[in-house]
C-alpha positions as CSV (number, residue, x, y, z in Angstrom):
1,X,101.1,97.7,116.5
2,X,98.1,99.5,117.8
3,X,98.0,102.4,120.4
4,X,96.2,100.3,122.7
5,X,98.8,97.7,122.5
6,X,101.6,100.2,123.4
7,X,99.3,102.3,126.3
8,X,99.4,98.7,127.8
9,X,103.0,98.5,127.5
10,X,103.1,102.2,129.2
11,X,101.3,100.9,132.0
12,X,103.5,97.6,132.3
13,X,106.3,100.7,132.3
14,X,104.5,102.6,135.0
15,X,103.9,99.3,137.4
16,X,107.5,98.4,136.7
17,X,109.1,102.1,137.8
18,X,106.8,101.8,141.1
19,X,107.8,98.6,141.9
20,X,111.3,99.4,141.6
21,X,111.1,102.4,144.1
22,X,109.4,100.1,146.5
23,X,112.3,97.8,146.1
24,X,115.0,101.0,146.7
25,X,112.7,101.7,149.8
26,X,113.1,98.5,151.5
27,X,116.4,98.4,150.7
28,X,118.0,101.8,151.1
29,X,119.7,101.0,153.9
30,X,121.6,97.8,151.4
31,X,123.3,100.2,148.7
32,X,123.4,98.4,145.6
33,X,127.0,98.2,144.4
34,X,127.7,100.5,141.6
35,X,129.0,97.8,139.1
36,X,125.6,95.7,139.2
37,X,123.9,98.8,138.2
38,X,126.4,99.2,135.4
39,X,125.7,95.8,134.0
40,X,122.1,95.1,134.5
41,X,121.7,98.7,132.9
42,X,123.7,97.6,129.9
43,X,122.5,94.5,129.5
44,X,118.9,96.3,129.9
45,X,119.8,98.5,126.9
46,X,121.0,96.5,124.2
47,X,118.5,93.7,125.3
48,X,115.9,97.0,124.0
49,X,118.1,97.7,121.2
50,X,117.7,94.2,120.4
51,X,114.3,94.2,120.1
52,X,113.4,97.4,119.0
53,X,115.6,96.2,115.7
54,X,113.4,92.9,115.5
55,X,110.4,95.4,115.4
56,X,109.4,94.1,118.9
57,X,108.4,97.0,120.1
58,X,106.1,96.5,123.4
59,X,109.6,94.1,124.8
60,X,111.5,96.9,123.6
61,X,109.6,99.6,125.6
62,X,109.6,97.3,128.7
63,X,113.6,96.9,128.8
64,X,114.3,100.3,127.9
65,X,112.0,101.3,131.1
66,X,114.0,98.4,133.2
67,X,117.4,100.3,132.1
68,X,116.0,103.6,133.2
69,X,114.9,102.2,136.4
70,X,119.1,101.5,136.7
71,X,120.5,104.8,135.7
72,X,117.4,107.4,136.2
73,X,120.1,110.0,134.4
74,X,120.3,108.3,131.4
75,X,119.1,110.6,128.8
76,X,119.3,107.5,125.9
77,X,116.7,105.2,127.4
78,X,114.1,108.4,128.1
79,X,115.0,109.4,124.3
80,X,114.3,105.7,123.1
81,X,111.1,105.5,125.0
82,X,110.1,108.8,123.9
83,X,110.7,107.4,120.6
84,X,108.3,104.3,121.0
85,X,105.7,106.0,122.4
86,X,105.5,108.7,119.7
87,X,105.7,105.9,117.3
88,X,102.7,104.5,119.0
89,X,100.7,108.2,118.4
90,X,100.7,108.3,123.0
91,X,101.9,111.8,121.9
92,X,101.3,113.1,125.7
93,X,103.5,110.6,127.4
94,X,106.0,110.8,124.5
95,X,106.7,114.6,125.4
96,X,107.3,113.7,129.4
97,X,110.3,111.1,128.4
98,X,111.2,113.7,125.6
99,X,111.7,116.1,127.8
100,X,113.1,113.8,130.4
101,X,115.8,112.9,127.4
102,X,117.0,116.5,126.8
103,X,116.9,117.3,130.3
104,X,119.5,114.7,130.9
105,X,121.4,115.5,128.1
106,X,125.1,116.2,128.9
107,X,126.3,117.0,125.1
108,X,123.4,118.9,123.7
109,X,122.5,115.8,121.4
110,X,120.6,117.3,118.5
111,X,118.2,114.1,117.9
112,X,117.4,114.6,121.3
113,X,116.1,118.3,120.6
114,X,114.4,117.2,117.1
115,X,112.5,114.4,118.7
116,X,111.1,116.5,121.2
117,X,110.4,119.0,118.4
118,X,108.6,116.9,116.8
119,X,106.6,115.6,119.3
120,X,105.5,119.3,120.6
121,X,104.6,119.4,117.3
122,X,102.4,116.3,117.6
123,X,100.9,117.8,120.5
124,X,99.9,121.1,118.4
125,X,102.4,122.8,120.7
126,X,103.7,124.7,117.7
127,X,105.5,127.7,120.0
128,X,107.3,125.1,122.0
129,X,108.6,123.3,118.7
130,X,109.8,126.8,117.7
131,X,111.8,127.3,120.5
132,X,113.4,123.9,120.5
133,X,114.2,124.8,117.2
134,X,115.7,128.5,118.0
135,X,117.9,126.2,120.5
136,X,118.9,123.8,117.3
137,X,119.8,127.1,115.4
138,X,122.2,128.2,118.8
139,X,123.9,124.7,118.5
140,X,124.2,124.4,114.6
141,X,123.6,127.9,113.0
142,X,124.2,126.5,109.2
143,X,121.7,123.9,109.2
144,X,119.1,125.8,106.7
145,X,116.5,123.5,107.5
146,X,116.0,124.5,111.0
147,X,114.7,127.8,109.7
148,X,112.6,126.4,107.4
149,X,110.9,124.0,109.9
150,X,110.2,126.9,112.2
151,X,108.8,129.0,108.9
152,X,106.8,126.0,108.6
153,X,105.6,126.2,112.1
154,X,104.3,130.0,111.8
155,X,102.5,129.0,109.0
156,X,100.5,125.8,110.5
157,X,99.1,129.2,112.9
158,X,98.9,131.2,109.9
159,X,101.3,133.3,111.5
160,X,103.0,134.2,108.2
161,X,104.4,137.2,108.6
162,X,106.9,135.7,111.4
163,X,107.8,133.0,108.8
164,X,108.8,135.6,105.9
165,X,110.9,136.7,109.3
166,X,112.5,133.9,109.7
167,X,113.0,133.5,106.4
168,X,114.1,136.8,105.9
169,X,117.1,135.8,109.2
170,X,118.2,132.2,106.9
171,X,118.5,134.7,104.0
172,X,121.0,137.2,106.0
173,X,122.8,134.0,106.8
174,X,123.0,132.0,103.5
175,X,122.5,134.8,101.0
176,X,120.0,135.0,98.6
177,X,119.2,131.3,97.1
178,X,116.3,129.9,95.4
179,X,114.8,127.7,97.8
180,X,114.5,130.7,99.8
181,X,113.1,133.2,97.6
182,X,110.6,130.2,96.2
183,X,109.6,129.6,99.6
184,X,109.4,133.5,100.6
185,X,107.1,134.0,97.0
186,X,104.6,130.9,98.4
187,X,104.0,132.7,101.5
188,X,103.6,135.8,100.2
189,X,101.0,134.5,97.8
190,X,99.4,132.9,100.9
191,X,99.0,136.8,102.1
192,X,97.9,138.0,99.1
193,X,100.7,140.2,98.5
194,X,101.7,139.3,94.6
195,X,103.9,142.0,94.2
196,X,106.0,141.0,96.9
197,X,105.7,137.2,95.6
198,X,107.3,138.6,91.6
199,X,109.5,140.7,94.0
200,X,111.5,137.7,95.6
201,X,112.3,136.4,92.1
202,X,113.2,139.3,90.8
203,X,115.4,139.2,93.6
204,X,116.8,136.0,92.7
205,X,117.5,137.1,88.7
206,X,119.3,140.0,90.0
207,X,121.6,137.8,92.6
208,X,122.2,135.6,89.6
209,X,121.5,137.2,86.1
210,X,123.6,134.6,84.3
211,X,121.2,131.9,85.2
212,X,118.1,131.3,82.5
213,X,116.0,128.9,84.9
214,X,115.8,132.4,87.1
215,X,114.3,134.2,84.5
216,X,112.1,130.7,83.7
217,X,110.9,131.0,87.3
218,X,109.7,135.0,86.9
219,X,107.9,134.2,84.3
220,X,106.1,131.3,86.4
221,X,105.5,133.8,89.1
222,X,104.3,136.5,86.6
223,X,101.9,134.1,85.4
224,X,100.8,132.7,88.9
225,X,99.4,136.2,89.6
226,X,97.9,137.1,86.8
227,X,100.4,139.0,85.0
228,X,100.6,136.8,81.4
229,X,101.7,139.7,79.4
230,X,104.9,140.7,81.3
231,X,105.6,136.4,81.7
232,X,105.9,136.4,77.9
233,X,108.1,138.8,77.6
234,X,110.6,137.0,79.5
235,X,109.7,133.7,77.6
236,X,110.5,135.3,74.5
237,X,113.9,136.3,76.0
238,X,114.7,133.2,77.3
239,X,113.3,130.5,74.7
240,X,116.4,130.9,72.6
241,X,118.8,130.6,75.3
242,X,120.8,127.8,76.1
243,X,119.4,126.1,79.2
244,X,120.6,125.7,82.8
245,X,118.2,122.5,82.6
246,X,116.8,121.2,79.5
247,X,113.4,120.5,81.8
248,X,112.8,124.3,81.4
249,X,112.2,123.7,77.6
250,X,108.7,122.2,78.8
251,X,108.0,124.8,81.2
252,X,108.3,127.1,78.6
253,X,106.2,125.1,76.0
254,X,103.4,124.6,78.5
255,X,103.2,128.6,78.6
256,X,103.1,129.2,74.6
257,X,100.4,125.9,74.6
258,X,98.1,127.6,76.9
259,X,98.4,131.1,74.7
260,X,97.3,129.2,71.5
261,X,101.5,129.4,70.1
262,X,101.6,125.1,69.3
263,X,104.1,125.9,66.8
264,X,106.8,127.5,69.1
265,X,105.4,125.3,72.2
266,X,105.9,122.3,69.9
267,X,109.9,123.5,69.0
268,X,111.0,123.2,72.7
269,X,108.7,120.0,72.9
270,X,110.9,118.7,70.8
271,X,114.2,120.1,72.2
272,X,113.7,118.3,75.6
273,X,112.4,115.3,73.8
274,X,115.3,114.9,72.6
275,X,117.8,115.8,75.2
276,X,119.8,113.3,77.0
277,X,119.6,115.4,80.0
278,X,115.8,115.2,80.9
279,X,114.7,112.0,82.9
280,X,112.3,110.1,80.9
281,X,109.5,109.9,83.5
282,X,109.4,113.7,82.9
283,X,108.9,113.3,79.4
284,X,106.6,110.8,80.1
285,X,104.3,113.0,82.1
286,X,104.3,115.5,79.3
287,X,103.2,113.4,76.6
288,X,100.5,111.7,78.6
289,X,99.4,115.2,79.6
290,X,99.1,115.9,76.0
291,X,97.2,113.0,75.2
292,X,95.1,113.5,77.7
293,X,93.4,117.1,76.7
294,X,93.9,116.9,73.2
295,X,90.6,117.0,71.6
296,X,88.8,115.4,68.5
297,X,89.7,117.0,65.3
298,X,93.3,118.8,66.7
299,X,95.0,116.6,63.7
300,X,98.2,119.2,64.1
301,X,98.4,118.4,67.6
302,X,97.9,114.8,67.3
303,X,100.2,114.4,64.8
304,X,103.1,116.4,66.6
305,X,102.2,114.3,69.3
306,X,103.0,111.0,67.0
307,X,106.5,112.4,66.2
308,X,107.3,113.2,69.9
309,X,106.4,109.6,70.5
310,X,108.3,108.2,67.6
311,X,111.3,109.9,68.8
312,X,111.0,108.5,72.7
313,X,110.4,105.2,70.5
314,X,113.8,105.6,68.5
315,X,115.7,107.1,71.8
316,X,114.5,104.0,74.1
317,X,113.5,101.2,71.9
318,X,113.2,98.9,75.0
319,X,111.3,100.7,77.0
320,X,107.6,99.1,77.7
321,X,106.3,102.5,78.8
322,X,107.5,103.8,76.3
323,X,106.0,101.3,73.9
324,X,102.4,101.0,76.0
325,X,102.3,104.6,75.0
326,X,102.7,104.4,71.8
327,X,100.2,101.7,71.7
328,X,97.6,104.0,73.3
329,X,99.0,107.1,71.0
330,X,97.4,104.6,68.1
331,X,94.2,103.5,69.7
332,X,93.4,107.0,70.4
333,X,94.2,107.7,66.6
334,X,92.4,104.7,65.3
335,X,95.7,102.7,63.9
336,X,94.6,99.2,66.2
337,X,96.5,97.2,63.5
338,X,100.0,98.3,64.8
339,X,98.5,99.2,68.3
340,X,97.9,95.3,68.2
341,X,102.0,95.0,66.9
342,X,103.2,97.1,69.5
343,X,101.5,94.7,72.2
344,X,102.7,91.9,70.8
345,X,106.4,93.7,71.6
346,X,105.3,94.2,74.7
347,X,104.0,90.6,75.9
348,X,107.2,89.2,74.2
349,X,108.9,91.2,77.4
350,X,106.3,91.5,80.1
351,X,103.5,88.7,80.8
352,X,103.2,89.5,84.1
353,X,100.6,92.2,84.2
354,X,97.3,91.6,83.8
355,X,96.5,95.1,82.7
356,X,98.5,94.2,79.3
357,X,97.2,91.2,78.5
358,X,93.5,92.8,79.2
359,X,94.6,95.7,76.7
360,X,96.2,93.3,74.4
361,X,93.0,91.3,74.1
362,X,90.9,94.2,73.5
363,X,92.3,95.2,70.4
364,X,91.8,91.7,69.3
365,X,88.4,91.6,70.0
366,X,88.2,95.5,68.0
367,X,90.1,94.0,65.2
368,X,87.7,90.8,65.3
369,X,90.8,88.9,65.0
370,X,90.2,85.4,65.9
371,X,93.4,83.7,65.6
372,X,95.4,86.2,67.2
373,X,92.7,87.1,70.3
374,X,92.7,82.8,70.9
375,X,96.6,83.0,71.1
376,X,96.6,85.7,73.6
377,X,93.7,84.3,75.7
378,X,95.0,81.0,75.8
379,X,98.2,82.2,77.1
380,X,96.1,84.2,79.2
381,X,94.1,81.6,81.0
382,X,97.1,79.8,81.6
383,X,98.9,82.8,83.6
384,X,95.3,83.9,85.4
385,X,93.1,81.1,85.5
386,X,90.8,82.3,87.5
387,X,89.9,85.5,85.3
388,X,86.4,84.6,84.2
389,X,86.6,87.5,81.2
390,X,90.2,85.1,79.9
391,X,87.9,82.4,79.6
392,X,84.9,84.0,77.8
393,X,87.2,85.2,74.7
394,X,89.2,82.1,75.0
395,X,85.9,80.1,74.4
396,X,84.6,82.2,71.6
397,X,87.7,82.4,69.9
398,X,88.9,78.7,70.3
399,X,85.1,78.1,68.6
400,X,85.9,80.4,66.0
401,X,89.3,79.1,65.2
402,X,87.9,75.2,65.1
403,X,89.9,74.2,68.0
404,X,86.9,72.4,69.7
405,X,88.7,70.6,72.0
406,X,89.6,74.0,73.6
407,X,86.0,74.8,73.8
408,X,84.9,71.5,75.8
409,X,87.7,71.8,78.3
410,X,87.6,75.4,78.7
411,X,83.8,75.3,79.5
412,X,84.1,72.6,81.9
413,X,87.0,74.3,84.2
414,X,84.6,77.3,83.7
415,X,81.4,76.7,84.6
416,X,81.6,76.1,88.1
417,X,82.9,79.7,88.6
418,X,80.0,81.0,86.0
419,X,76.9,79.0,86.8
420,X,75.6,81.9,89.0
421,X,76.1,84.0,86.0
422,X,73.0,82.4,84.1
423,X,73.4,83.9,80.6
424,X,77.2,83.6,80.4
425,X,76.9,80.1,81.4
426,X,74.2,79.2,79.2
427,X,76.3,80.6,76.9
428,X,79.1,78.7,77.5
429,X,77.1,75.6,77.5
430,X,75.9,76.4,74.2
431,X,79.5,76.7,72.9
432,X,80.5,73.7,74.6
433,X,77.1,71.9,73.0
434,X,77.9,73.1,69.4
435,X,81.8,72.0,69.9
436,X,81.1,68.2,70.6
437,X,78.9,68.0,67.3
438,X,81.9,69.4,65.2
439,X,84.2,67.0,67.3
440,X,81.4,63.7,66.4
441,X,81.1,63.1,70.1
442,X,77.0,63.7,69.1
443,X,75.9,62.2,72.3
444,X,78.1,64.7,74.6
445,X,76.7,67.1,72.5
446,X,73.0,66.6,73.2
447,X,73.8,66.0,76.9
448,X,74.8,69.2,77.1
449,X,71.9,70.4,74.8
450,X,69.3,69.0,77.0
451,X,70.9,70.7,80.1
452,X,70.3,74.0,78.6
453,X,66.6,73.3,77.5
454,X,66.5,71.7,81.5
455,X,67.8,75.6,82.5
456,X,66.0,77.4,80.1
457,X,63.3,75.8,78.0
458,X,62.9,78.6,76.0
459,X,66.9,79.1,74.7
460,X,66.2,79.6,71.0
461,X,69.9,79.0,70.3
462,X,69.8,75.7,71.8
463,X,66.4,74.9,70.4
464,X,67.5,75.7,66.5
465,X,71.1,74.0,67.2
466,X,70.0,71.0,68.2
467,X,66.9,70.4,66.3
468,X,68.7,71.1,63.1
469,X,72.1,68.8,64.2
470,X,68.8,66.2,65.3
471,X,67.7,66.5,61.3
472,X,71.1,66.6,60.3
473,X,72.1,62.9,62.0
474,X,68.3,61.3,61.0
475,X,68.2,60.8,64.8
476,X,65.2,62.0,66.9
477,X,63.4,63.4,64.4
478,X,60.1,63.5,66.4
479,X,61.9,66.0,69.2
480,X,63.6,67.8,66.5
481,X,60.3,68.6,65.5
482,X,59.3,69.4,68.2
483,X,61.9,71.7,69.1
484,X,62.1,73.3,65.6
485,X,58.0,73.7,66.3
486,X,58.2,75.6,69.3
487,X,61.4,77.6,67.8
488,X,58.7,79.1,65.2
489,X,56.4,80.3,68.4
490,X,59.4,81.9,69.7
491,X,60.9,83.2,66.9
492,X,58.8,83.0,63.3
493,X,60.7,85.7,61.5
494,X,64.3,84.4,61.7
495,X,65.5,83.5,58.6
496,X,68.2,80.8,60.4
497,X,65.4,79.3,61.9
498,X,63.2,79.3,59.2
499,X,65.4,77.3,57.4
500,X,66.2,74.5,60.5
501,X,61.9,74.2,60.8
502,X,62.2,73.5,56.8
503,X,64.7,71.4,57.0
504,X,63.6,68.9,60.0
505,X,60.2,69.2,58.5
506,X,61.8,67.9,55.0
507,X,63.4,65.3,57.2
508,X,60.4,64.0,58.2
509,X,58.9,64.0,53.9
510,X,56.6,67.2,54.9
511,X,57.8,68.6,51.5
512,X,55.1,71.2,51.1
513,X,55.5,72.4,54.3
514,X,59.5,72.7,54.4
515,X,59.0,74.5,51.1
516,X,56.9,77.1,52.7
517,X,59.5,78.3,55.6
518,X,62.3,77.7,53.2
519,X,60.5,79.9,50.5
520,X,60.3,82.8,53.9
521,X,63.8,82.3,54.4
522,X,64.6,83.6,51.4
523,X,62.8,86.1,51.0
524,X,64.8,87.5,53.8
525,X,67.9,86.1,53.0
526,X,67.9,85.5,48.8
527,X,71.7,85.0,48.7
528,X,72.1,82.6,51.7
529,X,73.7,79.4,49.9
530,X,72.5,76.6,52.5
531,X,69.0,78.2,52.1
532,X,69.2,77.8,48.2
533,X,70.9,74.4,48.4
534,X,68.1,73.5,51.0
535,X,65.2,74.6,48.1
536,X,66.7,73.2,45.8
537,X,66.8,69.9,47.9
538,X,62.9,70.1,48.6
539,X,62.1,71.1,45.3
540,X,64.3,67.6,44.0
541,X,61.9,66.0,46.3
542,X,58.7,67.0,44.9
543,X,60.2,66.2,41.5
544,X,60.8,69.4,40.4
545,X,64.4,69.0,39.1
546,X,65.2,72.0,36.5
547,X,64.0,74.4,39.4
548,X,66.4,72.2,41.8
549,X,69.2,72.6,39.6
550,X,68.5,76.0,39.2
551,X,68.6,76.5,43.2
552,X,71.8,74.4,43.6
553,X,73.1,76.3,40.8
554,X,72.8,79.8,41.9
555,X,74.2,78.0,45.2
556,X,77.3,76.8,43.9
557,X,77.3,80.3,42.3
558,X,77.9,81.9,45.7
559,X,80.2,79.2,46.8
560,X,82.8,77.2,44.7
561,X,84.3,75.5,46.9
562,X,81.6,73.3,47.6
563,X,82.8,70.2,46.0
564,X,79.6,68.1,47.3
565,X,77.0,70.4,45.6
566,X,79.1,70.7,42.5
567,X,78.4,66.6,42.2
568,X,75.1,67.4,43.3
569,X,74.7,69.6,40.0
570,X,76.7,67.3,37.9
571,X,74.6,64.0,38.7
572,X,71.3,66.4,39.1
573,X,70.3,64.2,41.8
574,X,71.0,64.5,45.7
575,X,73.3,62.3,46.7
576,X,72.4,59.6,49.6
């Protein structure tokens, strides 16, 4: 609810209170029996309650200012409405029903004195808030956080000599402790006093010298002021101890790291990677801190960092963190083979997160593997249809795994959501147009083909697809010519298309001329088998039949499994 909403409400309050004293005025001679009060008060009050509960706060505020109007000593409904308007950032007319609440306080209610605390505080009325505080510590002297809220004050005013004070007063009263001392060594650091920082922990190893996380914590404070020397010492001391808190072994280990000591820093690695005791979050943190400023060529460090993920692995074998970090421990080391197994873990648990399935698909597309990036897309596309980036690798991938069908729906849910995007959807048409030739739905296919060349007359994708699937069919051989034609103006030093002018030229009986562009074709590509098949095709034509066989040959050479051209070879004649 906005401030504005609840200064309304304050004025609705103020209208109310004024009303009601006009009211007692014109009827102060009628005294109001005591009882009524009572109950309309009551009922006032819990009505608020009510509301305030329901999150209805500008109702709330209203009742709560109609029960103070029937008991104007009612210290609750000032401290709710102090409450409502400090909610609502009114700060100002928050502290006059604070103080109203305390003021009318019978039992010195502490909430009552830490609300209006709080709100001087609002107010930057720091001094104020400190003494409502010094009246807290009256009331309940072993409450430790009072004096750490007023230490807290003096600092806001940079006054931080009267918060080591105060400080200095909880530590009289509670003995020495660490939150104290820790707190004490912060300030003093804020004055620029290190000594005096070191000095309060070395105070706190003396109080307790049986506690190693002491000693950890003078070290830290020897090496937050500079002092790196005396901070190994007492890391040498300590490193062999056993452990308050198995957390310290990484405190220690990110000392001996940043000295150029791996080996040592890498032994207590180890010890709270493996301890039960040490939340895994923490260890967590540390690894991906790791991984995230180890540098190119550190091969000890990155393989110590494998074996402290291998362990995490072996101690929570069900943990997707756990596993997404190994997965990124092996793309940053290369190994996308089982990064791509350890996602395929992972989406066997967790499908819901788009980030995985993006990762996931990724290392497909790095592996270039086709059957296992159209799994995971299609999957994808399924769980976030609208993910235009699903759909591109789905497409591709459905194309390159034969599964046309795929291609022809996918591309028509698509393109609607791509057409703005004119070379992703002329590349998804393109797709589409190549997938209902392979599916024999030819007329579909140059539908789509002659939508491109309507968006972009100059596509030489389109242009060499369809001329050569025109030549391939005997159908349209005067456009396919055409097209192939103007592909050579576009494009004269492709070898592909070299060989789809040759070929629709051959279509049409131009035999010298296919055998020219076929002849460049191979001069660029001397291995290609359709281009040698294709000579040897032409050269069959012009009766040359020894150099055709020789062609189809040295084709069937480079691919055995053509059962066609090995008939081709046997019969030494093309085969209508």
């Amino acid at each position: 609810m906005s401030k504005t909403k609840y200064i309304n409400f304050f004025a609705i309050l103020l209208v109310l209170l004024i009303s009601s004293c006009s009211t007692l005025k014109k009827n102060e001679k009628q005294p109001v029996d005591p009882r009524i009060k009572n109950f309309n008060f009551n009922y006032y009050f819990l009505e608020a309650n009510k509301q305030k509960i329901l999150g209805n706060y500008g109702d709330a505020l209203e009742l709560y200012a109609l029960a103070s109007n029937q008991d104007k000593s009612d210290a609750a409904s000032y401290y709710e409405i102090a409450g409502i308007l400090n909610l609502a950032q009114d700060y100002s007319s928050a502290l006059e029903y604070a103080k109203k609440a305390v003021k009318h306080d019978k039992f010195e209610n502490k909430y009552y004195l830490l609300l209006l605390a709080s709100i001087y505080s609002n107010n930057n009325l720091h001094k104020d808030a400190i003494k409502v505080f010094e009246k807290l510590i009256e009331i309940e002297p072993l409450n430790i956080g009072y004096y750490f809220q007023i230490s807290s004050l003096h600092q806001m005013q940079k006054k931080y000599s009267d918060a080591i004070k105060i400080l200095n007063k909880a530590e009289a009263t509670f003995g020495v402790s660490d939150v104290i001392c820790l707190e004490k060594e912060n300030i003093y650091i804020k004055m620029g006093e290190p000594d005096k920082a070191v000095a309060e922990i070395k105070k706190l190893c003396d109080a307790y010298p049986e506690k190693t996380i002491n000693k950890i914590l003078l070290a830290e404070s020897y090496v937050n002021v500079g002092k790196r020397k005396e901070a190994e010492e007492i890391y040498n001391q300590v490193c062999d101890l056993e452990m308050d808190d198995d957390i310290a072994y990484f405190s220690i280990a990110d000392f001996y790291l940043s000295v150029g000591k791996y080996n040592k820093a890498f032994e207590l690695i180890n010890k709270g990677i493996l301890s039960q005791n040490v939340d895994l979050n923490i260890k967590l943190n540390l690894i991906l801190s790791l991984l995230n400023n180890i540098k190119v060529g550190d091969t000890d460090i990155t393989n110590k960092l494998g074996e402290f993920i291998e362990a995490l692995v072996l101690q929570y074998p069900d943990d997707l963190i756990v596993r997404v970090l190994k997965s990124d421990y092996l793309l940053f080391v290369g190994d996308f083979k089982n990064a791509q197994k350890e996602y395929e873990f992972i989406l066997e648990h967790e499908k819901t997160k788009i980030e995985i399935w993006q990762q996931a698909i990724s290392i497909d597309v790095a592996l270039q593997d086709m059957n296992s990036l159209y799994t995971h897309s299609k999957e994808a596309v399924e769980l976030f249809p609208l993910v235009l980036d699903f759909y591109r690798y789905y497409i591709i991938s459905a194309y390159a795994t034969s599964n046309f069908q795929d291609v022809v729906e996918a591309v028509d849910f698509a393109s609607p959501y791509v057409e703005k995007n004119h070379e992703l959807y002329i590349d998804f048409l393109s797709m589409q147009a190549d997938a209902y030739y392979k599916l024999e739905e030819f007329h579909k296919s140059d539908s789509v083909f002659d939508l491109i060349l309507y968006k972009d007359s100059e596509n030489i994708q389109a242009l060499n697809n369809y001329s050569y699937f025109l030549a391939l069919r005997n159908e349209n051989l005067d456009k396919a010519l055409e097209m192939s034609t103007k592909l050579m103006s576009l494009a004269p030093n492709n070898p592909s298309f070299l060989d789809t002018h040759a070929w629709v030229l051959y279509k049409h009986k131009r035999y010298a001329d296919a055998l020219i562009f076929i002849n460049q074709a191979l001069i660029q590509d001397s291995t290609n088998v359709t281009f040698l098949e294709h000579k040897g095709d032409i050269l069959f034509r012009i009766d040359k039949v020894d150099q055709a066989l020789e062609f189809w040959e040295e084709a069937y050479k480079n691919n055995g499994d053509n059962e066609q051209l090995k008939e081709k070879i046997k019969q030494k004649k093309i085969l209508d």
